[in-house]
C-alpha positions in Angstrom: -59.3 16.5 0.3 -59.9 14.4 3.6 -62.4 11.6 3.9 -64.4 11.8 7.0 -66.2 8.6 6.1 -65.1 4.9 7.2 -63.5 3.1 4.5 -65.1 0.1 3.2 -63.0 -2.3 3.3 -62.8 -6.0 1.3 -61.0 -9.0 0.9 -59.1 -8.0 -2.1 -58.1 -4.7 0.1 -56.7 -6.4 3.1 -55.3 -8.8 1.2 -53.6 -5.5 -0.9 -52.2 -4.3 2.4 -51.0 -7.5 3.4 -48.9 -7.6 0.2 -47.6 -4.1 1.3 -46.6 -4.7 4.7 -44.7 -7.9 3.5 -43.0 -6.2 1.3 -41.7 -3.2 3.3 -40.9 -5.8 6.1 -38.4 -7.7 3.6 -37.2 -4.2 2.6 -36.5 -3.3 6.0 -34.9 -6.6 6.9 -32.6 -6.7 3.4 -31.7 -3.1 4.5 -30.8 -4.0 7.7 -28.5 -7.1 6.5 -26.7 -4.7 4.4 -26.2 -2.3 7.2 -24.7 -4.9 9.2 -22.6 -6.6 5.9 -21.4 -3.1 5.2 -20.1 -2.9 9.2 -18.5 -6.6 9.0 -16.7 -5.3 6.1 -15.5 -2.6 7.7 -14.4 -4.1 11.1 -12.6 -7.0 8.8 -10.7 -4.6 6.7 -10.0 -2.5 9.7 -8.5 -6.4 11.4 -6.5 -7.0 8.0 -4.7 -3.3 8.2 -4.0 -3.5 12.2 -2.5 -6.9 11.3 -0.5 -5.5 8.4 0.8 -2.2 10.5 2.0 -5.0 13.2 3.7 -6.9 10.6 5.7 -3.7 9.2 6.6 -2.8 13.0 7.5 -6.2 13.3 10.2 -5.3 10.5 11.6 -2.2 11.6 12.1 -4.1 15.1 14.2 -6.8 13.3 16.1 -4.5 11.7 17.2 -1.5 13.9 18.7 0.7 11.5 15.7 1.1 9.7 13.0 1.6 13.0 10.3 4.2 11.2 11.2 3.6 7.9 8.3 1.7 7.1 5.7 4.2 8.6 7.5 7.2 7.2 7.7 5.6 3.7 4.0 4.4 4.0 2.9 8.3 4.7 5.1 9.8 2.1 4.5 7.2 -1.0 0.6 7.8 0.0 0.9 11.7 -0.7 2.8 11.2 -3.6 0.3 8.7 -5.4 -2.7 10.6 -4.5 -0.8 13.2 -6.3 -0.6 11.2 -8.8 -4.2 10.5 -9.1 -4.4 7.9 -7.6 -8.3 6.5 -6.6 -9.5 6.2 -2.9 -8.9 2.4 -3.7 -6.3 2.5 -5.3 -4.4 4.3 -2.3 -5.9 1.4 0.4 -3.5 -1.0 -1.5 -0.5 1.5 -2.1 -0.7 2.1 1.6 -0.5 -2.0 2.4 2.2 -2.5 -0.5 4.2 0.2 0.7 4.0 -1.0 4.7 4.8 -4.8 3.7 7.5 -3.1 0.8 10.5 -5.3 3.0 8.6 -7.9 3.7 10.8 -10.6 1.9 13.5 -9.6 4.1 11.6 -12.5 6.5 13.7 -14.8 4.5 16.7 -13.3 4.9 19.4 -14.7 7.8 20.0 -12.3 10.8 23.8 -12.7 9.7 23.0 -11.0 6.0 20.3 -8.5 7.1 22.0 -7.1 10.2 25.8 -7.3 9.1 27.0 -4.0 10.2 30.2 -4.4 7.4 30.0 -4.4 3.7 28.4 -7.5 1.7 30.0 -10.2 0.1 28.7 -10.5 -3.8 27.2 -13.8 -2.5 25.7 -12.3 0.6 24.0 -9.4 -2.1 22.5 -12.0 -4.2 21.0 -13.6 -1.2 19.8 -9.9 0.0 18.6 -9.2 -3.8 16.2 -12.6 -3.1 13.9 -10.3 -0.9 11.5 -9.1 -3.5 11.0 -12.6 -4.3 10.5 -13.6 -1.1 7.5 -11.2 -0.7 5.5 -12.2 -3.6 5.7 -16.0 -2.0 4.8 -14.7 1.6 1.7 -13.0 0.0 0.7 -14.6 -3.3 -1.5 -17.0 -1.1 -3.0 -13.9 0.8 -6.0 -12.9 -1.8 -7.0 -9.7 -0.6 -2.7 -8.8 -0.5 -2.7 -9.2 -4.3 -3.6 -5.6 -5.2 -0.7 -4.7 -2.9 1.9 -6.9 -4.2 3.0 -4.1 -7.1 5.2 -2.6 -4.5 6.7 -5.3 -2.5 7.7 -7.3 -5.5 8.7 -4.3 -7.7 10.1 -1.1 -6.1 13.9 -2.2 -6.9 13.1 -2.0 -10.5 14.9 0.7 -11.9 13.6 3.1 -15.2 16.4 2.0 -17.1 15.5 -1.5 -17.1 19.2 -2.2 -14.6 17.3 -3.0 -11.3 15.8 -6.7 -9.9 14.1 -9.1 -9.8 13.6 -9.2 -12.9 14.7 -6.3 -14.8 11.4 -4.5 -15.5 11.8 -1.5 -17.7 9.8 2.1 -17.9 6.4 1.8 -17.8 6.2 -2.1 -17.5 7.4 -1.2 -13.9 4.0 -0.3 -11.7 3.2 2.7 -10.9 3.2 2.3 -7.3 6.3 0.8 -7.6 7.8 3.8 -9.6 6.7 5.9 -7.0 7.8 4.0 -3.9 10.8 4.1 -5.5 12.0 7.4 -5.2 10.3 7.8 -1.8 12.3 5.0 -0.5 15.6 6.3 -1.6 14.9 9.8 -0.3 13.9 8.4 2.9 17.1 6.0 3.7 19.4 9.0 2.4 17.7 11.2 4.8 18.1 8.1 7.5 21.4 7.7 9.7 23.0 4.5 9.1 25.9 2.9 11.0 27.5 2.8 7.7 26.7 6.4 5.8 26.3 9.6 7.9 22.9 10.7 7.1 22.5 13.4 3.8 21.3 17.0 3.7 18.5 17.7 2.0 20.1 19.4 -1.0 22.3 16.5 -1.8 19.5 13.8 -1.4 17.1 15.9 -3.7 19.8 16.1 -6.6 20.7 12.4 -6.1 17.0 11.9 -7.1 16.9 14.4 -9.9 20.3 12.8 -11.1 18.4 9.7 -11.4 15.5 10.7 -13.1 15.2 8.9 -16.2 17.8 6.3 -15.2 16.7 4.8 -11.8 13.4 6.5 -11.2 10.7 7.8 -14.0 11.2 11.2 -14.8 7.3 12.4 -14.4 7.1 10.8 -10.7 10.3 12.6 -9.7 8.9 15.9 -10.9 5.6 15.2 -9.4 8.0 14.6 -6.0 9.6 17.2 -6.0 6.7 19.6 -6.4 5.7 17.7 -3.4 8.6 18.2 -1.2 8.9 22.0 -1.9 5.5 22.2 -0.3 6.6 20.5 2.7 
């Protein structure tokens, strides 16, 4: 029903409605700081990932060979964690630990990284080093430490025979485990100055031959469900 009358008003009234209007004023004002926090965050996060994409191209521009791997490894391993069931989250640091995977390599001489001839065992235990490398270059790097899984682990091999340190099954990371087979795939399918580059046939039973082995048997069959769709 409407009132046509004035209200009366009173001290205790106005002083009601001066309460109120403070309120929704610091309600308006907290909502607006959030608003703003919640943009900072993104433009920061969005810095952080443009810096980590020019690190990666960085890479591939060192190490000629391998120009695109980084992006096409990045993509692939994305799919094949989100297949996985992988969270939203989780796939913001799969996508930075796969993109920074050879980061290490930064510590590795031009004369090692870009010998077009075979290595020397001494010259492979140097190269080996590069995993190692990564998780020094990024340990300091806070927000990097969700993404570290890859860099530092994706030459750990199922069977326990891979490096740095020899990881075995499911004490290898996920991420890692994944990466993994992506990352073979991908530098079979590659030309190299060394290797003519693999048909698709031969790289895909190279990875089922190394299902349960180098890579873990669930993720290959979840990748190769994948590539069939492709």
């Amino acid at each position: 029903m409407l009132h046509h009358q004035a209200w009366p008003l009173s001290l205790d009234w106005l002083s009601t409605l001066e309460t109120l209007a403070d309120q929704a004023a610091i309600a308006i004002d907290h909502a607006r700081l959030v608003t703003e926090l919640e943009r900072s965050n993104v433009e920061l996060r969005s810095a952080y990932d443009e810096n980590i994409e020019g690190w990666a191209r960085a890479l591939d521009l060192r190490d000629h060979e391998t120009e695109g791997h980084s992006r096409r490894v990045t993509e692939m391993t994305h799919e094949l964690c989100a297949a996985l069931g992988f969270t939203h989250e989780q796939l913001i640091h799969v996508r930075r630990g796969a993109l920074l995977h050879d980061i290490g390599k930064m510590g590795i001489p031009d004369a090692v990284l870009l010998k077009p001839g075979k290595l020397t065992e001494d010259e492979w235990t140097l190269m080996r080093k590069h995993p190692e490398y990564a998780a020094d270059l990024l340990t300091p790097i806070e927000f990097l430490h969700p993404a570290l899984e890859i860099p530092q682990n994706h030459h750990e091999k199922w069977d326990g025979s891979g490096y740095p340190l020899g990881l075995k099954g499911e004490a290898i990371p996920l991420a890692a485990r994944a990466f993994a087979v992506v990352d073979v795939y991908d530098a079979l399918m590659s030309d190299r100055p060394y290797r003519k580059v693999w048909t698709r046939e031969k790289t895909l039973d190279h990875i089922r031959s190394g299902s349960g082995l180098h890579f873990d048997p669930e993720v290959v069959e979840v990748f190769l469900q994948m590539i069939e769709q492709h």
